[in-house]
C-alpha positions in Angstrom: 274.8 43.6 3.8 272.0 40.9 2.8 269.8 40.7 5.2 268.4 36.8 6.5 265.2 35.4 5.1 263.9 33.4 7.5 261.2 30.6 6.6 257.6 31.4 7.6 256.0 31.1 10.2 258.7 30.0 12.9 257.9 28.2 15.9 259.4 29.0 19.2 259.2 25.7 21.6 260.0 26.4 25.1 260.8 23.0 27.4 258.3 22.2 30.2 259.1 24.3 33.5 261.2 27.3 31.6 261.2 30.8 33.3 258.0 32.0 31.0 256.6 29.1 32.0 255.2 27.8 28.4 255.8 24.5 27.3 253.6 24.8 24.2 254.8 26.1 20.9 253.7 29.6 20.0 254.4 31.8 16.7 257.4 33.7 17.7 255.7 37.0 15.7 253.2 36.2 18.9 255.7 35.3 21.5 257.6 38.7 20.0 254.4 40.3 20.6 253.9 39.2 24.4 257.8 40.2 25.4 257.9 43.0 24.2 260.5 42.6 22.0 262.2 42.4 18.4 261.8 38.6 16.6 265.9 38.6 16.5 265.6 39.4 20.0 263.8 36.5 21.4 266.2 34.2 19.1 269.2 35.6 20.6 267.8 35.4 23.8 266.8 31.6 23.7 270.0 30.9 22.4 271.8 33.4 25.1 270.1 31.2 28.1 272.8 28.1 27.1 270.0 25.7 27.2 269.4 25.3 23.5 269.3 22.2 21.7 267.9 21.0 18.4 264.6 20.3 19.8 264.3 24.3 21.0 263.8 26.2 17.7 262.0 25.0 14.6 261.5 26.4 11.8 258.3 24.7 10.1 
């Protein structure tokens, strides 16, 4: 199995009032970092939370 390249560095932007409360991008090695979790983990988690849109995730 190939594993997914993903383009560096990836932004993570959270909208205003979310449940961590940042409406700021961060680096989501960084935002990772601060959860507690696995990269893939905080992805599948902001897309888990059914608010996701294209102006959630970049990738810059």
């Amino acid at each position: 199995m190939h594993e997914l390249q993903m383009p560096q560095p990836r932004i993570v932007q959270f909208r205003a009032g979310e449940r961590e409360g940042l409406n700021r991008r961060l680096p989501l090695a960084r935002l990772s970092e601060r959860l507690g979790v696995p990269e893939a983990d905080v992805i599948a988690r902001i897309f888990r939370s059914g608010g996701v849109d294209e102006h959630w995730l970049f990738c810059a």
